[in-house]
C-alpha positions in Angstrom: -33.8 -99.4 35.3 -33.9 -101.0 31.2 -31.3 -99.7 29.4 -32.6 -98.5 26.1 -30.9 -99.3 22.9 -30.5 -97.0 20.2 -28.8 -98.6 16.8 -27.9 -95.4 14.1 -28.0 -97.1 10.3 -25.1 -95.0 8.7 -22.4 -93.3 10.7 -21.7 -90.4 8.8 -21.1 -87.0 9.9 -25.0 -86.1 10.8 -25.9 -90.1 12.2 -22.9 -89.1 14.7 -23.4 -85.5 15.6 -26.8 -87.1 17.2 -25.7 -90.2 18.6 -22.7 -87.8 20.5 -25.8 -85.8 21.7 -27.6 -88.6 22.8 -24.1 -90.0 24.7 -24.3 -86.5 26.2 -27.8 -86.4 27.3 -27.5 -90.3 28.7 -25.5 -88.9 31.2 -28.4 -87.6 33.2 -31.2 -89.7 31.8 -32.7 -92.0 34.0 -32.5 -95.0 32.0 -28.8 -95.9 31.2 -28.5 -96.1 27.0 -26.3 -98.4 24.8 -25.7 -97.3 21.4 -24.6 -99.3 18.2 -23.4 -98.4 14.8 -23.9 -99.8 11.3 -22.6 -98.7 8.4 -21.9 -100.6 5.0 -18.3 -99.5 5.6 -17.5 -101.6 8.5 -14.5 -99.7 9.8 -16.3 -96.2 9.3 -18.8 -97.4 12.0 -16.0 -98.6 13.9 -14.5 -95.2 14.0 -17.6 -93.8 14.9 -18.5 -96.4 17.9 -14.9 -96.2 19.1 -15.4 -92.3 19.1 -18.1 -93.1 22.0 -17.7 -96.2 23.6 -20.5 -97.4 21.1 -20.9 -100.7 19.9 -21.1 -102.2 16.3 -24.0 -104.0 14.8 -22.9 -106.9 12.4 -25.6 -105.9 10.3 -28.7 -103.4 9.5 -31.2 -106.8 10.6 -29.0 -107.7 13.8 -29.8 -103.4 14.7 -33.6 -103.9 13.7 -33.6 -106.7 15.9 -32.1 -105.4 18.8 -33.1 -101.6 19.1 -35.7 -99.7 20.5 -35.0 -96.5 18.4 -33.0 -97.1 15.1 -32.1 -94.4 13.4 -32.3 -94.3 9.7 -28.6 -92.1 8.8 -28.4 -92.7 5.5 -28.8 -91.1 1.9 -32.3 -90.5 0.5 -31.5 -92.7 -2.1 -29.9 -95.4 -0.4 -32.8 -95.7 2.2 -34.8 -97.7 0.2 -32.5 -100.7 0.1 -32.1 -100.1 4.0 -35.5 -100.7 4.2 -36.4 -103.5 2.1 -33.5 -105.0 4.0 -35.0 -104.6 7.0 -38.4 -104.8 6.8 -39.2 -108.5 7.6 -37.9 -108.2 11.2 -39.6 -104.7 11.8 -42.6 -106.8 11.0 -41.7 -109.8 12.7 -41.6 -107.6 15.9 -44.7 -105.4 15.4 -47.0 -108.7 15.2 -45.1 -109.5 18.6 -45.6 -105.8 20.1 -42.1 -104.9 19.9 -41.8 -102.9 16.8 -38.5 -99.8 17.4 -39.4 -96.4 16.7 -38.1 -95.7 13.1 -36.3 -92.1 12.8 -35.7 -91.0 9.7 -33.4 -87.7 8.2 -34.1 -88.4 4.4 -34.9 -85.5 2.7 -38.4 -86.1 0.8 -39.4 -89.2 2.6 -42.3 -88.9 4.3 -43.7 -91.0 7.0 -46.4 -92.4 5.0 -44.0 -93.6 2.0 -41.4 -95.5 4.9 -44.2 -97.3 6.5 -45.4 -98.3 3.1 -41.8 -99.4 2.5 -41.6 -101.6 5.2 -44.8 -102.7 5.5 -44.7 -104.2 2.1 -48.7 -104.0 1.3 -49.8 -105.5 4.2 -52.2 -103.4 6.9 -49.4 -102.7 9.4 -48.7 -99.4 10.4 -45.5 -98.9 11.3 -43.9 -96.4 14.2 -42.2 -93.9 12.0 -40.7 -90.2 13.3 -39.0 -88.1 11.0 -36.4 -85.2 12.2 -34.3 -82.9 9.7 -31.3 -81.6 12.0 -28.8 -79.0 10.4 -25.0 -79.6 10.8 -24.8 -77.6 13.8 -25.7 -80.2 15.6 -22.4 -81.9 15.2 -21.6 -79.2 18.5 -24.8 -79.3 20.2 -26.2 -76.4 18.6 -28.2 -77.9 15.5 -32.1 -77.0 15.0 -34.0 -80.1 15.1 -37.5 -80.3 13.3 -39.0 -83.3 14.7 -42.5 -85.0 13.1 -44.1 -87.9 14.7 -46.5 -90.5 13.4 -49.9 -91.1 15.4 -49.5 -94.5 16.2 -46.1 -93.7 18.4 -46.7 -93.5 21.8 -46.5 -90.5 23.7 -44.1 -91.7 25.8 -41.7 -93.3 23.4 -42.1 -89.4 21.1 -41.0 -87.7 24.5 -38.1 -90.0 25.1 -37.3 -88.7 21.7 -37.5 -85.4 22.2 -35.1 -85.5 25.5 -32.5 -87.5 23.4 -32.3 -85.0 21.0 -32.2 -82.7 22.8 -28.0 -83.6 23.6 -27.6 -82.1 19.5 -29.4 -78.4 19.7 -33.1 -77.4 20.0 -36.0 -79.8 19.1 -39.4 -78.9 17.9 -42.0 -80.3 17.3 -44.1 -79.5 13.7 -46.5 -80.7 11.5 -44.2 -82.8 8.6 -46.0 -80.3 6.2 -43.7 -78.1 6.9 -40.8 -80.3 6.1 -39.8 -79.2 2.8 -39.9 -75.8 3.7 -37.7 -76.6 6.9 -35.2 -78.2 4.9 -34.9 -75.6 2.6 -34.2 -73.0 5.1 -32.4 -75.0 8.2 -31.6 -78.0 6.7 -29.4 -76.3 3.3 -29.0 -72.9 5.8 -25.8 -73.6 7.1 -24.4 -73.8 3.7 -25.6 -70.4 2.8 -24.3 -69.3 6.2 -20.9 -70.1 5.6 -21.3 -69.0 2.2 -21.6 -65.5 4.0 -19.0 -65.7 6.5 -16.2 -66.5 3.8 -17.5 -63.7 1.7 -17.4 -60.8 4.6 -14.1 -62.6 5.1 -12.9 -61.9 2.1 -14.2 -58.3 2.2 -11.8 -57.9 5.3 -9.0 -59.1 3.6 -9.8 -56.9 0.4 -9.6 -54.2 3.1 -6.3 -55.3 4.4 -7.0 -57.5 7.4 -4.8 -60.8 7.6 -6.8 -64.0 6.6 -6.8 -65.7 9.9 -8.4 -62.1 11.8 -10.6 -61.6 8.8 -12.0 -65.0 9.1 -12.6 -64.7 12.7 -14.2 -61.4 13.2 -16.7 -62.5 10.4 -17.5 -65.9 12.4 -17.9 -63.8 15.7 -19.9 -60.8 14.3 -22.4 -63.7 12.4 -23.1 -65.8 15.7 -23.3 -62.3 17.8 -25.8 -61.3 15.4 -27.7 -64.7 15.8 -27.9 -64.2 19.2 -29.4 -60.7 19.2 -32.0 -61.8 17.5 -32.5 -64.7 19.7 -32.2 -63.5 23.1 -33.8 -59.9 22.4 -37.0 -60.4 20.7 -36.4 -57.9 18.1 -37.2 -58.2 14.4 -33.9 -58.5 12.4 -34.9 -54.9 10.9 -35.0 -53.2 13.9 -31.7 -54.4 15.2 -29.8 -53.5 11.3 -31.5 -49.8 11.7 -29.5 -49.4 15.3 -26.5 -50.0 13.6 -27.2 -48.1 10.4 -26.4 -44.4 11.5 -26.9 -41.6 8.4 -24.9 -41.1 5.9 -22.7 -44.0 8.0 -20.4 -46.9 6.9 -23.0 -49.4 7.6 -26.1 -48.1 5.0 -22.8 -47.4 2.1 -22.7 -51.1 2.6 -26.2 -52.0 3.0 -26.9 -50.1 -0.1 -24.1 -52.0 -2.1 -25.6 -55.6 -0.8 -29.0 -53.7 -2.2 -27.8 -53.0 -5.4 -26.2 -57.1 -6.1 -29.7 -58.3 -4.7 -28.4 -59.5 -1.7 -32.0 -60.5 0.1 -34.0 -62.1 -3.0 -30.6 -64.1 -3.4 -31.0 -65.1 0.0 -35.1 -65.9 -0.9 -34.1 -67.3 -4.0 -31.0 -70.1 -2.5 -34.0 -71.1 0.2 -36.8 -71.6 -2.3 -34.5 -73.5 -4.5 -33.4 -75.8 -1.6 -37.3 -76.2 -0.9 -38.1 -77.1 -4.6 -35.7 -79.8 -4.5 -36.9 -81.2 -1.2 -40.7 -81.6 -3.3 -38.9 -82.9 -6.2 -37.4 -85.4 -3.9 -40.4 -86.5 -2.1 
């Protein structure tokens, strides 16, 4: 069996949540995979590599060279120097029919405008896939949007999609729906915890120590989540079976009413998505 190679350009906290997902799914893949880091902090992609019995690439060109998948972990805005950087030996090994599958998490760079990077004018159309993961996936349970360029095998996109699957759920979309996707999944976490503290903080306003507070809030959020998940049910059908008359539950839906709880909610997403345009 090859082994496939996999180099991750960045090793920050997103770059290593997949790679450990990957490690985790190579486990039962039927081609063995070797994985390298790269990082322009040399001992932060040491830390990372050590983490999983990686490797380290000397540089971003030695990982171009070398990969069959390189993963592009970096900033938005320091992806175009990764590029520029490697682009001659992307194009050195598409003229030889070896080009790696480039997979990119910048928000607002399309496929289109990291093929033109690399490609530098010329007619070459480079294999690009873009995925926006959420920070979940740093314990297997991110949500994985996952775009695809035409010119990437069908094979070589499903070997994808198994490898990520190791980090949460995959799917695949059109990358129209990107900017909208990282508004909602990609900046949702944030708002997520954003809730949790608060209804924490309402339990200690109420007189519950920090530590239960904090914990009941986490628990009754991801048992929520998985109501909705596993039962079908629209998220207004499920908040009416616990909202009895003249209850606790309506006093307090009626007070989350009253500060404009769900156009906040609208608003925080929409603002997340106008950035995402801005950025591309």
């Amino acid at each position: 069996m090859s082994e496939v190679k996999i180099a991750c350009i960045g090793s920050g906290n997103m770059g290593f949540a997949l790679m450990k997902g990957i490690a985790a799914m190579s486990k039962d893949a039927k081609n063995p995979v070797s994985i390298g880091f790269t990082d322009a902090y040399a001992e932060k992609a040491k830390t990372a590599a050590d983490a999983l019995g990686a490797s380290v690439f000397g540089s971003n060109t030695e990982a171009a060279e070398k990969a069959d998948f390189v993963f592009l972990a970096v900033k938005p805005q320091a992806l175009s120097d990764v590029l520029a950087e490697i682009a001659p030996v992307i194009q050195k090994r598409l003229r030889y029919g070896s080009a790696p599958l480039l997979v990119s998490m910048a928000a607002g760079w399309t496929i289109e405008k990291i093929q033109d990077a690399v490609a530098h004018g010329s007619t070459a159309i480079i294999p690009v896939a873009r995925i926006m993961p959420n920070t979940p996936a740093l314990i297997s349970k991110g949500m994985i949007a996952l775009a695809v360029s035409p010119v990437v095998p069908g094979e070589k996109a499903d070997a994808l999609d198994a490898m990520l699957k190791g980090a949460g759920i995959v799917d695949r979309v059109s990358e129209n729906y990107f900017n909208a996707i990282t508004g909602l999944s990609g900046s949702g976490p944030a708002f997520a915890f954003m809730f949790i503290e608060a209804l924490a903080d309402g339990g200690v306003l109420a007189g519950l120590p920090r530590d239960k507070a904090l914990r009941y809030a986490a628990q009754t959020v991801m048992g929520s989540a998985a109501m909705v998940l596993e039962t079908g049910k629209h998220p207004g059908e499920l908040k009416d079976m616990v909202a009895s008359p003249g209850g606790t539950t309506i006093a307090g839906i009626a007070a989350l009413e009253s500060a404009a709880f769900r156009s906040s909610a609208i608003q925080a997403v929409e603002a997340a998505w106008k950035r995402g345009k801005e950025l591309s």
